[in-house]
C-alpha positions in Angstrom: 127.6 101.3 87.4 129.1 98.7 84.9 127.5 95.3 84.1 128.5 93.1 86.6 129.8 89.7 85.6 128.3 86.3 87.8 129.3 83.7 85.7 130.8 82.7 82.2 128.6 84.7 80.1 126.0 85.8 82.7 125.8 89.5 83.8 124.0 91.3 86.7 122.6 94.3 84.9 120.7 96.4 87.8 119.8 100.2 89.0 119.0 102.1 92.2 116.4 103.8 93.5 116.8 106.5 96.0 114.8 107.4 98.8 112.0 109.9 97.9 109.3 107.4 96.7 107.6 104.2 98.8 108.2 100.9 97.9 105.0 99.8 96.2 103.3 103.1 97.6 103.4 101.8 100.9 107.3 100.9 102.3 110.0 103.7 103.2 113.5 103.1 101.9 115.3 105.4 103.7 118.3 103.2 102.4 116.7 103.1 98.7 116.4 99.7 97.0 118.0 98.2 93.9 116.4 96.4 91.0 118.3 93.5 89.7 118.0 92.5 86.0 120.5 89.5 84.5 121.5 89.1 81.3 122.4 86.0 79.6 124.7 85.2 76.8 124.9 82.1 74.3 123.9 81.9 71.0 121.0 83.8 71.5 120.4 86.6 74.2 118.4 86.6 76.9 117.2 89.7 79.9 115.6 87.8 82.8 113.5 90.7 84.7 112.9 94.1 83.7 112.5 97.9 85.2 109.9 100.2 85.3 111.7 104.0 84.2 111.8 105.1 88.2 114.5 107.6 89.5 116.5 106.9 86.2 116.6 103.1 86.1 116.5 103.0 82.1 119.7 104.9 81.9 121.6 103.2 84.5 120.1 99.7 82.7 121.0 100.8 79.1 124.3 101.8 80.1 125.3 98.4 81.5 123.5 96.8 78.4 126.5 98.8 76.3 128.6 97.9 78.7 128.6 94.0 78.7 128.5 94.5 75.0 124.3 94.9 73.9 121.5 97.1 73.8 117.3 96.5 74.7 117.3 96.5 70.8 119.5 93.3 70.9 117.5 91.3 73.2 116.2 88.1 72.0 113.9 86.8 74.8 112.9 88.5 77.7 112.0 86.0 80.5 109.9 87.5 83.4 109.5 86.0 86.5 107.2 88.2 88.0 104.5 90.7 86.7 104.8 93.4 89.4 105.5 96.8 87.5 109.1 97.4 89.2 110.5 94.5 87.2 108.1 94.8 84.3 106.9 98.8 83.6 108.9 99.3 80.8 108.0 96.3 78.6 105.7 98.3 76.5 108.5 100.8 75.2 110.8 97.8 75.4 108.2 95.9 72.6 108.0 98.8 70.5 111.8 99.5 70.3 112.2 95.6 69.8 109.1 94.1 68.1 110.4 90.9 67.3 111.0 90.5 71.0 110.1 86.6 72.4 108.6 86.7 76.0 108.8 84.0 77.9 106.7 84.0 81.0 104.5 81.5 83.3 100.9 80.5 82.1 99.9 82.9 84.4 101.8 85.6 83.1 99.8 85.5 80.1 96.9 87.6 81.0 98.5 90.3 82.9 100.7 91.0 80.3 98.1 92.1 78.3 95.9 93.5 81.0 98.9 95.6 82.2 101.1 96.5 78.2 98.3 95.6 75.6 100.6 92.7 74.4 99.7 89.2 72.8 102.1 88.4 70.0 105.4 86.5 70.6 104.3 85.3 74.3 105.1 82.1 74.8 103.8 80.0 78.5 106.7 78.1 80.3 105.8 75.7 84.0 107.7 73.9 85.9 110.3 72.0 84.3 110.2 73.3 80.9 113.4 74.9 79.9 114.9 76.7 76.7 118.1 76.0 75.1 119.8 79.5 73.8 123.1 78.0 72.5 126.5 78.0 73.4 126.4 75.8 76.5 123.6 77.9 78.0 119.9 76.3 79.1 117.5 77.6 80.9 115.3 75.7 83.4 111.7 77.6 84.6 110.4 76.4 88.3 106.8 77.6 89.1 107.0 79.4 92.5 103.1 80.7 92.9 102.4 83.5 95.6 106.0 84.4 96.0 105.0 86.8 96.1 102.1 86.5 93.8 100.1 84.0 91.7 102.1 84.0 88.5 105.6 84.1 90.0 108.3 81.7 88.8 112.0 81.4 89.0 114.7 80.8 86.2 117.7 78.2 86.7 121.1 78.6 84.4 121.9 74.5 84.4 125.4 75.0 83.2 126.5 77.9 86.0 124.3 76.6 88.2 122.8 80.5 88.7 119.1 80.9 90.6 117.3 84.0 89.1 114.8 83.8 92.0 112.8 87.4 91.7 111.1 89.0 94.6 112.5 85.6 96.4 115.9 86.0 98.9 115.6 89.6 98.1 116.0 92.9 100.5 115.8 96.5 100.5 118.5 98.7 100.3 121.1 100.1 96.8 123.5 98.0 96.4 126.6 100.0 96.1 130.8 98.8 95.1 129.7 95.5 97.2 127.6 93.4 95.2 128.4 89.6 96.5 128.1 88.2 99.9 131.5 87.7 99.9 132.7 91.1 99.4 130.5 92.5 102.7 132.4 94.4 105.4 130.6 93.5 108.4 128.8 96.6 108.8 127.5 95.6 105.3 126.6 92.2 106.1 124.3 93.7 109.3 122.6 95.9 107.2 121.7 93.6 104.8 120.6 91.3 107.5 118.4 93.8 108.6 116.7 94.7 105.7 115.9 91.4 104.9 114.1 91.0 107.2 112.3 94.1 107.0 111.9 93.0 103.0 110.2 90.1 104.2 108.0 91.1 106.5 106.9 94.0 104.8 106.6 92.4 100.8 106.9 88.4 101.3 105.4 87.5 105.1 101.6 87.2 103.9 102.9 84.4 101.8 105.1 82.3 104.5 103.7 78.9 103.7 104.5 79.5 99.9 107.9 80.4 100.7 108.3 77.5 102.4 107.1 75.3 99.0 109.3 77.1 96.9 112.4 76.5 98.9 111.2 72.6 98.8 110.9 72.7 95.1 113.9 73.9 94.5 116.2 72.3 96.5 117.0 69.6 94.4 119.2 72.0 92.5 123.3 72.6 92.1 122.7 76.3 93.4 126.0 78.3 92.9 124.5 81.3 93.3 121.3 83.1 94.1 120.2 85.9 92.1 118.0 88.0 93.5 115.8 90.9 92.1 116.7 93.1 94.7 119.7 93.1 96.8 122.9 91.4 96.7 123.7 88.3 95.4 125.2 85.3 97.4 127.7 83.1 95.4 130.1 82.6 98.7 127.3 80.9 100.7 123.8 81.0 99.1 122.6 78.6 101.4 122.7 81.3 104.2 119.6 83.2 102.2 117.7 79.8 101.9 117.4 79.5 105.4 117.3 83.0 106.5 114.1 82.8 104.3 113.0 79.5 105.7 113.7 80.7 109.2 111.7 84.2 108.6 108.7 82.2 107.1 108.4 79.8 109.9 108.3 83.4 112.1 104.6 83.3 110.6 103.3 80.7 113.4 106.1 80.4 115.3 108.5 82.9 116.2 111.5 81.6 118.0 112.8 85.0 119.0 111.9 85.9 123.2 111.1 90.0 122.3 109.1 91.8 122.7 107.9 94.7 120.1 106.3 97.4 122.0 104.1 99.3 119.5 102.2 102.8 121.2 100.7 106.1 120.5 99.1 108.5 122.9 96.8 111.6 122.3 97.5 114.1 125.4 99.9 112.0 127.0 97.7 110.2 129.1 99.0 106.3 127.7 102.5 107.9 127.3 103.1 108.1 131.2 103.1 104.2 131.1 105.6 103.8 128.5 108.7 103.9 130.4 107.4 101.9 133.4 106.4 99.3 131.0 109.9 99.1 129.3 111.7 99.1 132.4 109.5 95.8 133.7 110.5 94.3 130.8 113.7 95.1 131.1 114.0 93.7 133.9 113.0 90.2 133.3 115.6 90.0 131.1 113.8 90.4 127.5 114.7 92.1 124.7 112.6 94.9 123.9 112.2 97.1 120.6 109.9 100.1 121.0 107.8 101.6 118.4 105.8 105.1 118.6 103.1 105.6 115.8 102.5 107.3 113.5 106.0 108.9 114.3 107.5 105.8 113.2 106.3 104.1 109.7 104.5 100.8 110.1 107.4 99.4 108.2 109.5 99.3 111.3 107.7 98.0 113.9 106.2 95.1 111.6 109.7 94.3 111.0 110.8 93.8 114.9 107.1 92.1 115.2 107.5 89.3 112.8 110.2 88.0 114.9 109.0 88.9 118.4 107.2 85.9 120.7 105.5 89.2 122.6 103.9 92.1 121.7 102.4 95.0 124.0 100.2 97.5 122.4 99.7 100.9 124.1 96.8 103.2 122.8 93.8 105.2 123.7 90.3 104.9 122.9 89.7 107.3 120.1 85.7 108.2 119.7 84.6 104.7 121.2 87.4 103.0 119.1 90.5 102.3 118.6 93.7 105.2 118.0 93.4 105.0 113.9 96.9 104.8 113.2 97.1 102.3 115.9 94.0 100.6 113.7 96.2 101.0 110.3 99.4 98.8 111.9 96.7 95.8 113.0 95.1 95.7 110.0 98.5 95.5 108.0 99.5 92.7 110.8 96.3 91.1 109.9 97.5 90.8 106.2 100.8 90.1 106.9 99.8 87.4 109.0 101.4 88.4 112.3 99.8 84.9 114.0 100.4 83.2 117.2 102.1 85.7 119.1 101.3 86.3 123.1 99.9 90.1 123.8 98.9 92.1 126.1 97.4 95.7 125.6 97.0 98.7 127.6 95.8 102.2 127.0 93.4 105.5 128.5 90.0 106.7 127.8 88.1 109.9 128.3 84.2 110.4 128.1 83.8 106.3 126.9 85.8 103.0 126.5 85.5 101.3 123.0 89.1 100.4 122.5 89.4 97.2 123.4 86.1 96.1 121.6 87.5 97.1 118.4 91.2 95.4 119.4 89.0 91.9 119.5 87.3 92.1 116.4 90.5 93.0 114.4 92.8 90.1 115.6 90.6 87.3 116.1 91.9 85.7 113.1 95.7 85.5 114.4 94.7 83.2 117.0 96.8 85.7 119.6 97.3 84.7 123.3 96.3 87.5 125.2 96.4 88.6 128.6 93.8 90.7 130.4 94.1 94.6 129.3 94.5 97.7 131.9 92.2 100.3 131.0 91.8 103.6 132.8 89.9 106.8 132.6 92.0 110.0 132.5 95.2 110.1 133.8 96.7 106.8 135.1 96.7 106.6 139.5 99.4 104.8 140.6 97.5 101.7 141.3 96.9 101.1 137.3 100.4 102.0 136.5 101.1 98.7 138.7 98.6 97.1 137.5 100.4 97.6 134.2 103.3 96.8 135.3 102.8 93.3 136.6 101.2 92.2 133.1 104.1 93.5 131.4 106.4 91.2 133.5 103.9 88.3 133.1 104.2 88.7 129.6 107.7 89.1 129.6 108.4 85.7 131.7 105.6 84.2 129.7 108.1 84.3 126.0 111.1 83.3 128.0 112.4 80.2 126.7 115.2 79.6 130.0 
């Protein structure tokens, strides 16, 4: 790829990363992901973000350094917005192939750079609204944006291109390919990215709704031209669209507007599986959208994803040794931290020798304040009486999220 210019002066300089490692250890990317650096030109000059050396990032980076006319080695300040090793794991090699290297960072920033890289000389503490001038027309103004997604975070304005370098923030999964701009999206393009921004958020950024939510207040006061992004594309046509995509995903967090339902289930011998398709097809039948997810066939991932927005959600699992279905038990507990709250569920599932299910279903949601209706339980196979029984609370939870 070549550097990719934004603005007078102001490059995108970014890689991507294939599909054979999780995001952060956890997240597939079966579509890969990008990392976006920017570089910035004036009298002095300036890399906002950073890689780590993953699936050949440094080359593709150094190659578009050469290509908009620099090198790591000509760097004069390094601003990072965020301390997470994808935009920071090679600042150690960086500081010994450039030792006179000035890191600008928030206060926060401080200590995990040298907890993480062993590095205390030449940092220097920015907060909100202090700004450096590097010549030639260029200023740069910091904004503090705290647990977006973690503590230290910040942001980076350009005042005279009016350019947001906003991290982790407005971000999404997948490479970013010939199409870099909003602009430029066929509307196959512009689907996928829809979609894996919203899978981006709900699997990195959801935890931290409420903070999203403060940083899109702090920084609205700005003349934004264009959004920036760490990963994904950037949006210079309409940035605003991203704003509120965000502020719309983050309000999902207590109040999803969406009438779905995710259906998340597993089964053992098949026992819980005779009820799936009855279930969908009472759903279906009032009228509700429904996504369905199997696990652990499908990844977590995916079904938190169609969850975040979903009113309703029906969980379908056995009891597994007097408790829950454990990879049933993984996907709550990564609801629980992704603060999954408010939503109206009903849950259904078999037993053999002993119950225990349901027990353990209480005790790991009670803090997401969850609306639900009573649970069909059965021993062995399912009799045609409990498969109605099902049934029925399906369809009252389906008419339950309907809005009209």
């Amino acid at each position: 790829m070549k550097a990719i210019q934004i603005a007078d002066n102001v490059f995108r300089i970014a890689a991507n990363i294939g599909d054979k490692d999780l995001f952060e250890g956890i997240w597939p990317i079966p579509d890969g992901v990008s990392i976006n650096s920017y570089l910035v030109k004036g009298e002095k000059t300036v890399l906002i973000d950073l890689v780590k050396d993953w699936d050949n990032a440094l080359e593709q980076v150094n190659g578009q350094l050469a290509d908009a006319g620099t090198s790591l080695g000509g760097i004069d300040y390094l601003i990072i917005n965020h301390m997470e090793p994808d935009h920071t794991g090679w600042l150690a090699d960086m500081k010994k192939q450039n030792p006179e290297l000035k890191i600008y960072c928030s206060k926060k920033s401080v200590p995990l750079i040298k907890a993480f890289y062993k590095i205390e000389d030449n940092v220097f503490p920015v907060g909100s609204g202090d700004s450096l001038d590097i010549g030639g027309g260029k200023t740069l103004i910091f904004e503090d944006a705290p647990n977006v997604h973690w503590p230290e975070t910040m942001v980076t304005y350009e005042k005279s291109t009016g350019v947001l370098f906003s991290c982790d923030a407005f971000g999404s999964f997948g490479r970013v390919e010939e199409h870099v701009f909003d602009d430029e999206l066929t509307a196959e393009e512009a689907e996928f990215y829809d979609k894996e921004t919203l899978r981006y958020y709900a699997n990195i950024v959801s935890t931290f709704s409420s903070f999203v939510l403060k940083a899109i207040d702090k920084v609205s006061g700005l003349d934004i031209k264009v959004i920036a992004p760490s990963h994904g594309i950037l949006w210079r046509k309409n940035p605003s669209k991203i704003i509120e995509d965000y502020r719309r995903l983050a309000s999902y967090n207590t109040n999803p507007e969406e009438d779905e339902i995710t259906f998340i289930w597993s089964s053992m011998y098949g026992n819980t599986e005779k009820l799936v398709e009855p279930i969908i097809r009472a759903v279906e039948e009032e009228g509700v959208k429904i996504n369905v997810h199997r696990v652990p066939q499908t990844h977590v991932s995916f079904a938190l994803a169609d969850a975040w927005k979903s009113a309703g959600l029906i969980f379908g699992m056995p009891t597994y040794e007097y408790r829950m279905f454990p990879p049933m038990a993984y996907v709550l507990d990564i609801f629980d931290r992704s603060h999954v709250m408010n939503r109206k569920i009903f849950r259904f599932g078999s037993f053999g020798w002993s119950g225990g299910a349901q027990k353990q279903f209480q005790e790991l949601t009670v803090n997401l304040k969850w609306e639900c209706i009573e649970p069909v339980e059965w021993q062995g196979a399912a009799d045609e009486e409990t498969i109605a029984r099902a049934v029925k609370q399906a369809k009252a939870l389906a008419r339950s999220i309907k809005k009209s």
